[in-house]
C-alpha positions in Angstrom: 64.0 -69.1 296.9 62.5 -66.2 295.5 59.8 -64.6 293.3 60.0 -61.4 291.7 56.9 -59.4 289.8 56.8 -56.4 288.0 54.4 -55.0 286.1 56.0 -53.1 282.9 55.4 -50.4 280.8 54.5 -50.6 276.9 58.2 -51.2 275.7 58.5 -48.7 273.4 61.7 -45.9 272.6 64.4 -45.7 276.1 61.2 -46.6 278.5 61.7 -50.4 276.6 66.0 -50.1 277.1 65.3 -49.2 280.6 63.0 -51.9 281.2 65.1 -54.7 279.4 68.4 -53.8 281.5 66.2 -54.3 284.4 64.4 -57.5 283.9 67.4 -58.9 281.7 69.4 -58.7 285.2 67.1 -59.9 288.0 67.3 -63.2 285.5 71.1 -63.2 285.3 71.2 -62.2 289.4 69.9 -65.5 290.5 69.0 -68.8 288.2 66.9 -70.4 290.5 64.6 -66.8 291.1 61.3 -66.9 289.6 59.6 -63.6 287.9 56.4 -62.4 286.8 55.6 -60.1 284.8 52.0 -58.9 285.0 49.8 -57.2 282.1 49.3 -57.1 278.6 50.7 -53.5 277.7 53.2 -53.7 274.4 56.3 -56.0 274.3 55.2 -57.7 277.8 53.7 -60.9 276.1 56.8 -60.7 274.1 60.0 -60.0 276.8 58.6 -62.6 278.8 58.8 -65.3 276.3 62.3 -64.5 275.3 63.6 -64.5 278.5 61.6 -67.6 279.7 59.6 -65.6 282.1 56.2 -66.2 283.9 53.3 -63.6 282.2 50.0 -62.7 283.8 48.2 -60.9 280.8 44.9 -60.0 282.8 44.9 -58.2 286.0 42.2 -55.3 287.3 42.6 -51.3 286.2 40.9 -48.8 287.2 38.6 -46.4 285.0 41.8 -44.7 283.4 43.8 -48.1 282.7 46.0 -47.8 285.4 47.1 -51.2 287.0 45.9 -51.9 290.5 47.6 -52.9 293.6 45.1 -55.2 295.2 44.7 -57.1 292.1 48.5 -57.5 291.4 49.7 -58.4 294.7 46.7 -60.7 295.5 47.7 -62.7 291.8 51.5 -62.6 292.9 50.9 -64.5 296.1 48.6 -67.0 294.6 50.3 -68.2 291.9 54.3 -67.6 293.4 56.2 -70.7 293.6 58.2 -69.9 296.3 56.8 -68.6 299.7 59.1 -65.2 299.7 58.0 -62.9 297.1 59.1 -59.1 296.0 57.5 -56.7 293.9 60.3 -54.2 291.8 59.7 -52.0 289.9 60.3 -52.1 286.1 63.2 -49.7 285.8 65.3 -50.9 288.6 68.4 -53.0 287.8 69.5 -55.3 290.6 72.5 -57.6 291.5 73.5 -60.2 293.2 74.0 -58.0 296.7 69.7 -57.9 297.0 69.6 -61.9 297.1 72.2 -62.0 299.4 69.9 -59.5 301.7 66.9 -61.3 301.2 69.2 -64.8 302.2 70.1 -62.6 304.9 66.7 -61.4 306.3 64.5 -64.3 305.5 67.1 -66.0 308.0 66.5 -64.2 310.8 62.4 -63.8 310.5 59.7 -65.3 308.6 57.7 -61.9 308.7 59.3 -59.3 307.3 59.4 -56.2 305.0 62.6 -55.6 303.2 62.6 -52.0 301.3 65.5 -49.8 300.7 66.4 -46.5 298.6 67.7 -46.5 295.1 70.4 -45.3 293.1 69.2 -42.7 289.8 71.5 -43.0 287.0 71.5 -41.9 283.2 71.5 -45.4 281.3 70.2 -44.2 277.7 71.6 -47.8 275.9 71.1 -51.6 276.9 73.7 -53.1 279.0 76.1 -55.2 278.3 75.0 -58.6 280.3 77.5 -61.1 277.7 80.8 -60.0 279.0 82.1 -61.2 282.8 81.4 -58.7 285.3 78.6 -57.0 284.2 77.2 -56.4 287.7 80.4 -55.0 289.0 80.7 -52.7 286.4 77.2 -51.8 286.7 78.1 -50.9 290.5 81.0 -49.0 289.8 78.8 -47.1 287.1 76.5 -45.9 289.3 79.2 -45.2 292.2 80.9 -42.8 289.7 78.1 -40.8 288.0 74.9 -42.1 290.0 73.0 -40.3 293.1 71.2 -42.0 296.4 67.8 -40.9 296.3 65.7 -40.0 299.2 64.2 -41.7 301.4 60.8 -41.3 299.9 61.4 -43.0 297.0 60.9 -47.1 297.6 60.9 -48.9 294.3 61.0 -53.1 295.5 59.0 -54.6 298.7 60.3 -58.2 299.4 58.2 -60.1 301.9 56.3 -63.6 302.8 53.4 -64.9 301.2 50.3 -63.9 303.0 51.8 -60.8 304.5 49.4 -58.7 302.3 46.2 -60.1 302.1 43.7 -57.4 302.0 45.2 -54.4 300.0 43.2 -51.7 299.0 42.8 -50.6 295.7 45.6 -48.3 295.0 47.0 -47.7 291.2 50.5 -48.6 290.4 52.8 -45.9 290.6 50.9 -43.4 292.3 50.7 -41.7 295.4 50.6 -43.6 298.9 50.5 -47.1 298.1 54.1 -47.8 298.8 53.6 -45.9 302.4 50.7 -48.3 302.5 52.5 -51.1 302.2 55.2 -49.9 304.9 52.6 -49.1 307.3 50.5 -52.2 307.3 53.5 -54.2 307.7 54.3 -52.0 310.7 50.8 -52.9 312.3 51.2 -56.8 311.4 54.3 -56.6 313.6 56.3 -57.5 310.8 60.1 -56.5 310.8 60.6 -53.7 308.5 64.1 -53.5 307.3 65.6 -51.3 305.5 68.4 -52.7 303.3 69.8 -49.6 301.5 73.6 -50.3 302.9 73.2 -53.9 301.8 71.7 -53.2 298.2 72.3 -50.6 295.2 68.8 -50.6 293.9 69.6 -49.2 290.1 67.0 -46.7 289.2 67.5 -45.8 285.4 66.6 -42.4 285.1 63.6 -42.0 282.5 61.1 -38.8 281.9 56.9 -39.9 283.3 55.3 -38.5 280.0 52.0 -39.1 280.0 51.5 -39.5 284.0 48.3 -37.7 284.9 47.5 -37.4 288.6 44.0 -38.6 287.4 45.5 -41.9 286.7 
């Protein structure tokens, strides 16, 4: 099957609603998918437990704090337990259409990249997961009052263990590690597919206080 890691943000004011909605539904998307969430920022510990998750407290920063890629993908693929692993992002809400693609994709290749755009929509409350059909009326949602985003903006990577074994050390969230990511696949001669007419990728719209380009 598959694992999914994330590495949160303190969850704290609509930054913790955001993040909730988005790790509550990978774990009501698929039963038998595995996630991680990695770090020790506020609530982490705490999210994970409730929801019966994996946590990985300790993973490398660099001099401002800011988690780094090496470290977080190298711990991913070591401690997975299944071979096909993606990396979301926190605020991205998923259903069941992105296993379905990875089902899809893994079928036809063992090395792959799957990426795809996202969907930005205002979300300012938690979701209701408790009544039948939340992920339809989650789609229809963001069909009515959501926007595709551009092409530059990538927020999950789904691939094999062992496709990434020497990354360098970007930080989370900043510039060029996601183009990274793409490019190395490119030059294992992995397939790089791009799955945004298979999968609304739900990016909940949130402001980046406190985002330095330092960091």
């Amino acid at each position: 099957m598959l694992t999914l890691f994330a590495v949160p943000k303190p969850f704290d004011s609509h930054i913790g609603v955001i993040q909730r909605n988005a790790i509550q539904s990978w774990n009501r998307m698929c039963l038998e998918c595995e996630i991680i969430l990695l770090g020790n920022d506020e609530g982490t510990a705490e999210v994970a437990s409730e929801l019966g998750l994996r946590h990985v407290p300790d993973i490398a920063t660099n001099q401002h704090g800011t988690p780094l890629v090496n470290d977080i993908f190298e711990k991913a693929q070591k401690l997975a337990s299944h071979d096909i692993l993606g990396y979301v992002n926190a605020d991205i809400m998923l259903t069941e259409d992105f296993v379905q693609a990875v089902d899809q994709v893994a079928g036809v290749s063992d090395r792959f990249l799957m990426v795809g755009q996202r969907w930005d929509v205002d979300i300012k409350t938690p979701w209701d997961f408790d009544t039948a059909g939340w992920d339809s009326r989650l789609q229809e949602f963001v069909k009515e009052r959501g926007a595709l985003h551009s092409k530059a903006g990538m927020d999950y990577f789904v691939f094999p263990r062992g496709l990434y074994e020497a990354v360098p050390p970007f930080a989370i969230g900043r510039t060029a590690w996601d183009n990274w990511l793409v490019a190395h696949a490119n030059k294992q001669s992995a397939y790089v597919i791009d799955a945004t007419e298979r999968v609304m990728a739900v990016h909940q719209d949130h402001d980046y206080g406190g985002l330095s380009k330092e960091a």
